[in-house]
C-alpha positions in Angstrom: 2.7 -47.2 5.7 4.0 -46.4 2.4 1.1 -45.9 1.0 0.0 -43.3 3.6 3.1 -41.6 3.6 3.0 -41.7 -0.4 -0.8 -40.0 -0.3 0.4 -37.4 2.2 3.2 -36.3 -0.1 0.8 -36.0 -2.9 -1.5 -34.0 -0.8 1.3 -31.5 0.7 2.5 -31.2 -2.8 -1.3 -30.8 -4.3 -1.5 -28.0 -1.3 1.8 -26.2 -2.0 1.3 -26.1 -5.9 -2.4 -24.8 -4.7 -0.9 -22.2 -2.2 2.0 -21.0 -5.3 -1.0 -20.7 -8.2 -0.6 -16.8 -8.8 -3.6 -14.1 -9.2 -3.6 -11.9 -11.9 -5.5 -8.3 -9.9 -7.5 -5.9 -12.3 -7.9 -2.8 -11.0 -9.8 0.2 -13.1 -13.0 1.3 -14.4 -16.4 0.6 -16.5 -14.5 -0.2 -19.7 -12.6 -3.0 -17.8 -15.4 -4.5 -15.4 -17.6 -7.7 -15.2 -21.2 -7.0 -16.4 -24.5 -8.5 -14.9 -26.5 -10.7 -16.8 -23.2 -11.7 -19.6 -26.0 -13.7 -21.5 -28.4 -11.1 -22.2 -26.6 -8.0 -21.3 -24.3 -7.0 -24.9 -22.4 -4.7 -22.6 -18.8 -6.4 -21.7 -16.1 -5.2 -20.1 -12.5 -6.4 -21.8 -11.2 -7.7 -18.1 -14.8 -9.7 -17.8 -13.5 -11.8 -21.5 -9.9 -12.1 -20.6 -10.1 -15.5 -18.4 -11.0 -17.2 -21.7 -7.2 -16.7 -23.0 -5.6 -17.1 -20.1 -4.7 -21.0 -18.7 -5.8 -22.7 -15.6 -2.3 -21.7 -14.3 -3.8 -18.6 -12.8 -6.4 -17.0 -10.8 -7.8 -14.1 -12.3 -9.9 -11.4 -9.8 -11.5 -8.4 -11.8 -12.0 -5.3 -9.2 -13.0 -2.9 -12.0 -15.7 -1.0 -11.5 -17.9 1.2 -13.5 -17.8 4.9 -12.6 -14.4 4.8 -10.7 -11.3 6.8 -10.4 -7.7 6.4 -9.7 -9.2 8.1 -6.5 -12.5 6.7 -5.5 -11.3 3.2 -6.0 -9.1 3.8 -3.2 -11.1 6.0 -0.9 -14.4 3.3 -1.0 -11.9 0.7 -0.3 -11.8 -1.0 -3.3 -7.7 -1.6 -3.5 -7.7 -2.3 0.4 -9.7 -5.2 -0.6 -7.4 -6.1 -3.4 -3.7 -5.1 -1.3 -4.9 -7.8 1.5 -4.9 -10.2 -0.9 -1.7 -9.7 -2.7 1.5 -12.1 -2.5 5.0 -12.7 -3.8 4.5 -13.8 -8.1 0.8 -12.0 -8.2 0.2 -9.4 -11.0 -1.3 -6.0 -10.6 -2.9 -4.6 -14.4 -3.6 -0.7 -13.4 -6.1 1.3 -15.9 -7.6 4.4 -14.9 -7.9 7.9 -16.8 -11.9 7.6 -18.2 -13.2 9.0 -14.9 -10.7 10.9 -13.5 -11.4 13.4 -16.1 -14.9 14.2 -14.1 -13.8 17.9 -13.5 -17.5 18.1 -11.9 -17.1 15.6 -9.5 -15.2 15.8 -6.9 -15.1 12.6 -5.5 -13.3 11.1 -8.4 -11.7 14.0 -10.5 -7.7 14.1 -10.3 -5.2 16.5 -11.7 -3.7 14.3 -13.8 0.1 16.2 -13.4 -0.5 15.3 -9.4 -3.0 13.7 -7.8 -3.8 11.1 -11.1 0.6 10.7 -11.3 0.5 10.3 -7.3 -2.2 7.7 -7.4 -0.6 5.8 -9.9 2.8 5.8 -7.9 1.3 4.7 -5.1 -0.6 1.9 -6.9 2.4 0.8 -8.2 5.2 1.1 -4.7 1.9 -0.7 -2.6 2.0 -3.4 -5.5 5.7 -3.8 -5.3 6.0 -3.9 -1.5 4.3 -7.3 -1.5 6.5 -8.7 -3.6 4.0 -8.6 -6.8 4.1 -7.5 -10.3 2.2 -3.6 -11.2 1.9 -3.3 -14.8 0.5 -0.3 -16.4 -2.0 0.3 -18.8 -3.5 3.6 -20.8 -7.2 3.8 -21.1 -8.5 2.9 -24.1 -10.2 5.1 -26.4 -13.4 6.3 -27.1 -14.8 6.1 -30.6 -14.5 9.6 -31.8 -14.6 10.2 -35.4 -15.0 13.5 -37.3 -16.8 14.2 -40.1 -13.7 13.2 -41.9 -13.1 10.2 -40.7 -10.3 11.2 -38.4 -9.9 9.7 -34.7 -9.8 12.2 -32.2 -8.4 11.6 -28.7 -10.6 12.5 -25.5 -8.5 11.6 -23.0 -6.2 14.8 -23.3 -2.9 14.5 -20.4 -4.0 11.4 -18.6 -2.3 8.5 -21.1 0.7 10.7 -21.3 1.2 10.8 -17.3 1.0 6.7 -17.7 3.8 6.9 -19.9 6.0 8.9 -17.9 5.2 7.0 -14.4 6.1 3.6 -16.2 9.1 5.3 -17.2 10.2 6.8 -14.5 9.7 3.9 -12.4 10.4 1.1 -14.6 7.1 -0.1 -14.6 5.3 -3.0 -17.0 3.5 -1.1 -19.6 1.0 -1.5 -22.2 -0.2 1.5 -24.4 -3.7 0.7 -25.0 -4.9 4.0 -26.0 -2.3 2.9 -28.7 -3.5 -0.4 -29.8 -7.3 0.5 -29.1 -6.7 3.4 -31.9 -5.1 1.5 -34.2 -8.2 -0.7 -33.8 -10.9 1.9 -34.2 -8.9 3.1 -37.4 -8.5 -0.4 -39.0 -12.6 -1.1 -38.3 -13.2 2.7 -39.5 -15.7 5.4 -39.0 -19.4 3.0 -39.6 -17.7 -0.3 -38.8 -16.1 0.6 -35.4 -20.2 1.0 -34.2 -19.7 -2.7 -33.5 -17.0 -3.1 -30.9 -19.7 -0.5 -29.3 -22.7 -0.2 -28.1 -25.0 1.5 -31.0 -28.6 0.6 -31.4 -32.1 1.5 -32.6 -35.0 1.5 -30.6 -36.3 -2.0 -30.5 -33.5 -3.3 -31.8 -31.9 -4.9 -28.8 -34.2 -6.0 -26.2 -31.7 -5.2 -23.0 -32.6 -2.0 -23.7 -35.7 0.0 -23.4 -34.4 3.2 -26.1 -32.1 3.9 -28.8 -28.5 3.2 -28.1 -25.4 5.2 -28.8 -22.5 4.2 -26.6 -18.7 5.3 -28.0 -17.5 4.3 -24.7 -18.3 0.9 -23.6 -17.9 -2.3 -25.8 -19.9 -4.8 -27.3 -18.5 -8.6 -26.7 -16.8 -8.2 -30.0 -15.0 -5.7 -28.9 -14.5 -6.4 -25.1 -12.6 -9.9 -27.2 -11.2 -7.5 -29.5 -9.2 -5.1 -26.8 -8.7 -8.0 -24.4 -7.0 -9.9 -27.8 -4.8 -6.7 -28.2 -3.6 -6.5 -24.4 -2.8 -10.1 -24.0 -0.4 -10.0 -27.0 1.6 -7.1 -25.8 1.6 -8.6 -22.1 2.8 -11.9 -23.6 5.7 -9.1 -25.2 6.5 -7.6 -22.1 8.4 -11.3 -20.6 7.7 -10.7 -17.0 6.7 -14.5 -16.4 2.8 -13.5 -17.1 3.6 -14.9 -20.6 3.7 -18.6 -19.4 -0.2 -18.4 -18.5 -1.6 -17.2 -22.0 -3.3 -19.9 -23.8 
């Protein structure tokens, strides 16, 4: 009898450890999202790396998407999918901006002064309301060099309205356009072509033609970024920090 009782407890306790194992949500676009064919495909998104430094301690879902806005994720039901799901201790990274700069498309274009700041908000009150963590994230940058060797921002308004929601509402935050330009700086003009996507014809045989991608990363640089936002959300002591390797 002991011994049954003694196996039950181990299972309840097994089962209530299993039931209390928190998920880390990744909401956001292309730059973020899992790739097909990771073996043969050099396109990686940072989210589709980031299990690798994170412990067993935590369930990691990546909802990015390629080609989506702080709007369309929510009008093809993307977050629905992801705001069922959510419980007390989960974690919510939000990282929009690349596509919501689409001025000629309305389905995912957002003012970034109001619709991209009301998006956000409401992002970030849904999160909240079930008792889970939002934390905010800039996009990162694209690698835009002059002539000169100077790094020059695309992403215009949209990083600075992340700023000001986090602040205003107390939010998590991690300034990725930040970190990513301190990164393309550091690698430089020539050398930052690796944490992209830049090849000749025939030199990479996932792809058909020439390659010049500023945009999208390379593995090196998907383990690069992801590197970059685990050290500042290991910073930010919100409890995420206990589940980095």
């Amino acid at each position: 009898m002991k011994k049954v009782l003694l196996v039950t407890s181990i299972f309840l306790s097994i089962f209530t450890f299993a039931q209390k194992k928190p998920t880390l949500f990744l909401i956001g676009d292309s730059t973020m999202a899992n790739k097909e064919n990771p073996d043969k495909n050099p396109e990686h998104g940072w989210g589709q790396v980031l299990p690798q430094y994170m412990t067993s301690g935590i369930e990691i879902q990546n909802h990015a998407m390629n080609g989506r806005s702080s709007k369309s994720f929510r009008t093809e039901g993307r977050w629905d999918k992801v705001e069922k799901q959510l419980k007390k201790g989960d974690f919510v990274v939000i990282q929009f901006g690349h596509n919501d700069q689409k001025i000629k498309d309305s389905t995912k274009f957002t003012n970034p002064y109001t619709q991209y700041r009301a998006n956000l908000e409401r992002y970030v009150n849904e999160t909240r309301a079930k008792g889970a963590t939002p934390i905010l994230m800039t996009s990162i940058v694209r690698r835009n060099f002059t002539e000169n060797g100077v790094l020059v921002d695309t992403h215009k308004e949209y990083p600075l309205v992340v700023r000001m929601v986090a602040n205003d509402m107390k939010v998590p935050f991690v300034d990725m356009q930040l970190l990513t330009e301190q990164m393309e700086i550091a690698y430089g003009p020539e050398n930052s072509k690796k944490l992209h996507l830049h090849f000749k014809e025939g030199e990479e045989p996932y792809y058909t033609k020439a390659k010049d991608d500023d945009t999208h990363l390379s593995r090196l640089g998907a383990e690069t970024v992801a590197k970059l936002a685990v050290k500042d959300l290991k910073s930010l002591k919100i409890g995420f920090e206990k589940y980095i390797k």
